[in-house]
C-alpha positions as CSV (number, residue, x, y, z in Angstrom):
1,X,105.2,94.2,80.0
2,X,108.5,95.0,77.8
3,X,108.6,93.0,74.4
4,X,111.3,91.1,75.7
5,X,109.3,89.8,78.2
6,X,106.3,89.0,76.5
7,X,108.7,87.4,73.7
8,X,110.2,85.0,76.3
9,X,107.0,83.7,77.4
10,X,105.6,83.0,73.8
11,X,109.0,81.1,73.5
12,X,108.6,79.1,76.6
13,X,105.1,78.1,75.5
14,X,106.4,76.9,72.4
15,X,109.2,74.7,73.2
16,X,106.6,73.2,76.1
17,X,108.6,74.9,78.9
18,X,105.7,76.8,80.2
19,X,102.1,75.7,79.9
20,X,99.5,78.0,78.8
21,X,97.5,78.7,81.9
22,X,101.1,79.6,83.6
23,X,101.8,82.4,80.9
24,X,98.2,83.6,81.2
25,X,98.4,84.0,85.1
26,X,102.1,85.7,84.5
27,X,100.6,88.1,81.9
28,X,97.9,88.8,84.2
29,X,100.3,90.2,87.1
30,X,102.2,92.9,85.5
31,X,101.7,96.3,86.3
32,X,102.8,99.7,85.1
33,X,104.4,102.4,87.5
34,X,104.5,105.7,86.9
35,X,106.3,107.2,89.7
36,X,106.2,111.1,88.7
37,X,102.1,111.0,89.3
38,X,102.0,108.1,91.9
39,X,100.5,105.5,89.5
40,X,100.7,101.7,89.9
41,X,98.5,100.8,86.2
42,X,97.2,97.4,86.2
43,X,96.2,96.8,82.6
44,X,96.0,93.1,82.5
45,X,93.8,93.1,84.9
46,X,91.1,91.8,82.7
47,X,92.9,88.9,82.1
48,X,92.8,88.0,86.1
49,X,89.2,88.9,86.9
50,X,87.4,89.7,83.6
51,X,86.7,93.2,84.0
52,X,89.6,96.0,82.9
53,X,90.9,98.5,85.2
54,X,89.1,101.9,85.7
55,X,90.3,104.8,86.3
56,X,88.4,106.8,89.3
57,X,88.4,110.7,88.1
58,X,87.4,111.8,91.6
59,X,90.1,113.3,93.8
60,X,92.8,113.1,90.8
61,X,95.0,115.7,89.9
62,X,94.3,116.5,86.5
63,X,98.1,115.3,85.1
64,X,96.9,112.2,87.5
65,X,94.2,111.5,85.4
66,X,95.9,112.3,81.5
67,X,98.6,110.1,82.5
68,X,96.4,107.0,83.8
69,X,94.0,107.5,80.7
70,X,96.7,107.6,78.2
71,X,99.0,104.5,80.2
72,X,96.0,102.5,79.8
73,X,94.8,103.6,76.3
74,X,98.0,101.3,75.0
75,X,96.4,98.3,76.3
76,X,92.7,98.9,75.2
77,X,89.5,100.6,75.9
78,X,89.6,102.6,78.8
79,X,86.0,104.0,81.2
80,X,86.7,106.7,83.7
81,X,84.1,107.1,86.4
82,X,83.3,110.0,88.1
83,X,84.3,112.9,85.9
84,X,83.3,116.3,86.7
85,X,82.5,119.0,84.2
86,X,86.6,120.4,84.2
87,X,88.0,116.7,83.9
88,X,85.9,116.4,80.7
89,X,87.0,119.3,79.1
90,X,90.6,117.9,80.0
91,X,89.6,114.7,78.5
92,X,88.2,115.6,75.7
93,X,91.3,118.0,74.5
94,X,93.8,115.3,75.1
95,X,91.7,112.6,73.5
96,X,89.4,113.8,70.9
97,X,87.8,110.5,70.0
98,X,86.5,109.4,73.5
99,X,82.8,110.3,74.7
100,X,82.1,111.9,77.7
101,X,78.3,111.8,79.4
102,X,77.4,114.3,81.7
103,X,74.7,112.7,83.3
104,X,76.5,109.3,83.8
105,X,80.0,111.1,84.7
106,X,81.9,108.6,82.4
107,X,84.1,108.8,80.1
108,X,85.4,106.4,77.2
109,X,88.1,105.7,75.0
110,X,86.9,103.1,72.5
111,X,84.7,100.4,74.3
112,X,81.4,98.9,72.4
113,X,80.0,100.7,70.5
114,X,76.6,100.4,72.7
115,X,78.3,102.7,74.6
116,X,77.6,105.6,72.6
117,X,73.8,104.6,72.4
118,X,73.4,104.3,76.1
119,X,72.5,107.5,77.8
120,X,69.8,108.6,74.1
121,X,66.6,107.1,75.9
122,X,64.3,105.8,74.6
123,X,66.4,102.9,76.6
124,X,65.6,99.7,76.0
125,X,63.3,97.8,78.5
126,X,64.4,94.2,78.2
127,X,67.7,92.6,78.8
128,X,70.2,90.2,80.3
129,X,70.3,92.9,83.3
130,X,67.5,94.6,84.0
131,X,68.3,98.1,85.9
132,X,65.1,99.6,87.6
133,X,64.6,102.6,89.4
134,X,62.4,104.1,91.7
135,X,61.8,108.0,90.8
136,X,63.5,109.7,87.9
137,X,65.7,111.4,90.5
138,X,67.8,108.1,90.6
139,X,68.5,107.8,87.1
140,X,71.9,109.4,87.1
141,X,73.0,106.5,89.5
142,X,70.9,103.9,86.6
143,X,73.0,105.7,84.0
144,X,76.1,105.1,85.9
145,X,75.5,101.2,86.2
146,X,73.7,101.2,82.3
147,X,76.5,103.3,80.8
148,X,79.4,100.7,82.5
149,X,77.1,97.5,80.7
150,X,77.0,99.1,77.7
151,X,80.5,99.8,77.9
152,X,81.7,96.5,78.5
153,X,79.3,95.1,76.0
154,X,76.4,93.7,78.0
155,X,72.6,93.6,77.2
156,X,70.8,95.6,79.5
157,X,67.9,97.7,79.7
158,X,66.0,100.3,81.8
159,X,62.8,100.9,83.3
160,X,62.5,104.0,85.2
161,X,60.0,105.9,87.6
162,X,58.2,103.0,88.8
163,X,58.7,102.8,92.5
164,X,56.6,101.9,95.7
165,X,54.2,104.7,95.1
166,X,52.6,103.6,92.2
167,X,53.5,99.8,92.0
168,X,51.1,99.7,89.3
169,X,53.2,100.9,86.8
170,X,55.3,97.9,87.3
171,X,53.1,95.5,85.9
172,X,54.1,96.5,82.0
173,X,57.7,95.3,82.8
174,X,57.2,92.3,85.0
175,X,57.5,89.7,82.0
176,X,60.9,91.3,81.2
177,X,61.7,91.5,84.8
178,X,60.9,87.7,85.0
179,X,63.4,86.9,81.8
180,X,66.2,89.1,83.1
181,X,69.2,87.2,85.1
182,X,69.8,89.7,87.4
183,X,68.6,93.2,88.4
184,X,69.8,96.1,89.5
185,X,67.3,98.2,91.8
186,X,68.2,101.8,91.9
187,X,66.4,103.6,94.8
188,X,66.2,107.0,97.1
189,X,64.0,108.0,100.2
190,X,62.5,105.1,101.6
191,X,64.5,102.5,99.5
192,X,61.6,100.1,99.4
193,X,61.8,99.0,95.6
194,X,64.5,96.4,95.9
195,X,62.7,94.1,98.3
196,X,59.4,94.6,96.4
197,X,61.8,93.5,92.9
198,X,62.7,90.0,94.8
199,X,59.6,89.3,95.6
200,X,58.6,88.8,92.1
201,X,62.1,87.6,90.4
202,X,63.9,84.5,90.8
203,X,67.1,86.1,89.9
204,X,69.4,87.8,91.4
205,X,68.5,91.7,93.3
206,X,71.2,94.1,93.8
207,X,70.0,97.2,95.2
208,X,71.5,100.4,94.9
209,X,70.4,103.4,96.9
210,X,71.0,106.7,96.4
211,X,71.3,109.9,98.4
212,X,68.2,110.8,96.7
213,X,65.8,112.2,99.9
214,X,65.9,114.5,102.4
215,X,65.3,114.6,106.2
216,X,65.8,111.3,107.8
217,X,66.6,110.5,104.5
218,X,70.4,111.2,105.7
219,X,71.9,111.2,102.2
220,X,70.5,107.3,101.5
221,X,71.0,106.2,104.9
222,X,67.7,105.5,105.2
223,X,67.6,103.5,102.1
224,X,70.5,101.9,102.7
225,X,69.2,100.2,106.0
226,X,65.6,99.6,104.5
227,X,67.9,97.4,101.4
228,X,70.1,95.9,104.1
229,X,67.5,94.5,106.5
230,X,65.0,93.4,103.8
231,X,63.2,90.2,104.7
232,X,62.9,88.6,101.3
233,X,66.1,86.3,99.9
234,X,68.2,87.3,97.3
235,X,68.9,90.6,98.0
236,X,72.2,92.2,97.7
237,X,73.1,95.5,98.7
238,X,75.7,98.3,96.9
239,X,77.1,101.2,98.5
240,X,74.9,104.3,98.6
241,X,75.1,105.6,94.8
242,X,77.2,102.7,93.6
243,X,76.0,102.6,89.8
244,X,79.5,101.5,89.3
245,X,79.6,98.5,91.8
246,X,76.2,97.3,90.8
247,X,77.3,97.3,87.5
248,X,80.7,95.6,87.9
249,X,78.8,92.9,90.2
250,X,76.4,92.3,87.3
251,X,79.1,92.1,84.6
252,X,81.1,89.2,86.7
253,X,77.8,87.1,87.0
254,X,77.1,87.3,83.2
255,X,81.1,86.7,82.6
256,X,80.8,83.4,85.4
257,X,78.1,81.8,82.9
């Protein structure tokens, strides 16, 4: 939005001619083309639904991706999601201050600053969201949900390698399980952790499975159907790897209350 623009709302909710709600849901429409990299930037978009527009590294060009980064960066922090190893190198010549975590795939410009703590375990193991995986193999898909908390300033934690076979390691964390007001359930092969989570919780459940497996594991098919046809309540199910989703989902639940 052009100064002028902005300036002749602020006027209009001065005088009385426009009422504040109206110039909240008319600053929260305008976009930004860029039509020399096919880019249609949407960075009020927090003001409309709470949560900022990210930018989606995968299957960008790289001057796709410096161009959506830096349109952005003039509005406020900025997360990109899925960044391979030559994005980051990109990213990190064209803006030196932003963070970039391999293990995670994001990267940030500005943000909280629990951001930078997120992906140094020891992680904490108590929070507002709880994120719990199944084997160690699924952390990177718990990093990408923990990092995206962190980022937009949320208290989470993480409890890792505690899945069906060996429920007993559970029982340490079921007190903070019990506090937490919503959990994210992180889970490959079988996918069985989610359902076992509900069980136990009177918050919400959003499971995540990964492609972790192999087999008739089919890439987190398996796990996928085991989290969809779950018979105990409360249970809802992310797209295969979705750390992002789950964590999006999470955030808007927190924001809601």
């Amino acid at each position: 939005m052009s100064k002028p623009q902005l300036l002749k709302i602020l006027e209009q909710v001065s005088t009385g001619g426009l009422k504040p709600e109206n110039a909240l849901e008319l600053l929260g429409t305008q976009a930004v083309r860029d039509t020399l990299h096919g880019l249609t930037l949407d960075p009020q978009r927090a003001l409309r639904t709470s949560l900022s527009e990210v930018v989606l590294a995968q299957g960008k060009s790289d001057a796709a991706l410096l161009a959506a980064v830096e349109g952005l960066s003039h509005h406020g922090p900025v997360l990109v999601s899925r960044v391979n190893p030559h994005q980051a190198a990109l990213l990190e010549e064209r803006f030196s201050v932003g963070s970039y975590w391999p293990d995670s795939r994001l990267f940030a410009l500005g943000g909280s600053s629990k951001f930078a703590r997120a992906v140094q375990p020891p992680w904490p193991q108590e929070g507002e969201v709880m994120i719990v995986t199944a084997g160690a193999a699924d952390i990177p898909v718990a990093l990408e949900a923990y990092c995206c908390l962190a980022f937009w300033d949320k208290d989470c934690g993480l409890v890792s390698d505690v899945g069906v076979a060996g429920l007993d390691r559970l029982t340490a964390h079921v007190e903070a399980l019990r506090k937490a007001r919503v959990i994210i359930a992180v889970a490959g092969m079988e996918g069985a952790l989610p359902g076992v989570l509900a069980g136990l919780v009177s918050c919400p459940v959003l499971a995540v499975p990964t492609s972790v497996g192999y087999g008739v594991g089919a890439g987190g098919f398996a796990a996928l159907s085991t989290m969809l046809s779950t018979c105990v309540p409360g249970v809802a199910t992310l797209n295969i790897d979705n750390g992002f989703g789950a964590a999006a989902f999470a955030a808007k639940l927190l924001n809601k209350n």
